[in-house]
C-alpha positions as CSV (number, residue, x, y, z in Angstrom):
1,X,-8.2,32.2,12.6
2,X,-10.4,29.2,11.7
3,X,-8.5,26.1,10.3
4,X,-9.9,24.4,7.3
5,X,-9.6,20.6,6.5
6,X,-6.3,20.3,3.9
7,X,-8.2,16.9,2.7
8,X,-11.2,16.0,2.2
9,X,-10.8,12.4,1.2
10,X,-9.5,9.3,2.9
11,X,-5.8,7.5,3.2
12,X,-5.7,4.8,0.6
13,X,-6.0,1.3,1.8
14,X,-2.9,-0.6,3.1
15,X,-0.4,-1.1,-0.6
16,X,-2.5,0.6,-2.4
17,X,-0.9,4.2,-3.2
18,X,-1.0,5.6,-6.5
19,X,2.4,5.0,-8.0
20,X,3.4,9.1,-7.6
21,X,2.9,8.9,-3.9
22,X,4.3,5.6,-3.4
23,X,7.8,6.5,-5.6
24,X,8.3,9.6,-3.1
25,X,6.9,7.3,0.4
26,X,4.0,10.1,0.7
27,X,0.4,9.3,2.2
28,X,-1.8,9.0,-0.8
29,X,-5.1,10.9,0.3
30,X,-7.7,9.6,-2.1
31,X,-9.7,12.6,-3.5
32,X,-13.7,12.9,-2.0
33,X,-15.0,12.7,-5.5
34,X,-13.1,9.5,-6.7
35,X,-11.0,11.0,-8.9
36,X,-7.3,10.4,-8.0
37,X,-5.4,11.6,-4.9
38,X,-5.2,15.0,-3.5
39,X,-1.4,15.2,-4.0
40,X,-1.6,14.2,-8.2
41,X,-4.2,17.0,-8.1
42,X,-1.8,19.3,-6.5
43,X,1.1,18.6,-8.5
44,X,-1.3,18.0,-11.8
45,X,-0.1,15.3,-13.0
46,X,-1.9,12.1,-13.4
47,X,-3.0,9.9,-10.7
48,X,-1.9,5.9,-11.5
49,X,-3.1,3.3,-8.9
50,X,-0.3,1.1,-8.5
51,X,-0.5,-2.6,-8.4
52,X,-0.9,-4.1,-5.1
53,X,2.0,-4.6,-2.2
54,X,0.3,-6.9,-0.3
55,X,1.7,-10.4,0.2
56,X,-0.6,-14.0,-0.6
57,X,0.9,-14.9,3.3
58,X,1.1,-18.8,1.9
59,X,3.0,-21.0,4.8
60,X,4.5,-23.7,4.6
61,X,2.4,-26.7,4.2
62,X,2.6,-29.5,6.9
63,X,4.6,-31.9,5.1
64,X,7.5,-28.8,4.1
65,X,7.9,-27.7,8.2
66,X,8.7,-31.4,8.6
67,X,11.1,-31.8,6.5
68,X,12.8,-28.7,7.5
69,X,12.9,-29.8,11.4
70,X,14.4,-32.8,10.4
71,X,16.9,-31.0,8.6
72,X,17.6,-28.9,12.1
73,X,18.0,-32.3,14.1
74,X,20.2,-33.9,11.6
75,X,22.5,-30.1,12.3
């Protein structure tokens, strides 16, 4: 028996799963054609991107981590 390729697309970046994949923690497999993911075209129901996960990663400025090691010396 030959196996065939279940999907044809790719994973969707890092955060950015449709909101039906990401409510049930599946892998959102971005359709070839653009159109959705395989799993909302499965299921058919409609394929909403949902908004990003991913965090700015600000740190704490210099001024901040100064004032918080001088609040760990003064414990």
């Amino acid at each position: 028996m030959e196996k065939t390729a279940r999907n044809n697309g790719k994973p969707a970046a890092y955060g950015r799963a449709c909101i039906n994949c990401a409510r049930v923690k599946r892998k959102c497999m971005l359709r070839a054609n653009g159109d959705g993911c395989e799993r909302c075209f499965r299921l058919k129901v409609e394929c909403n991107p949902s908004p990003t996960v991913r965090r700015s990663g600000s740190r704490p400025n210099g001024s901040q981590a100064a004032r918080l090691e001088q609040k760990l010396d003064g414990l």
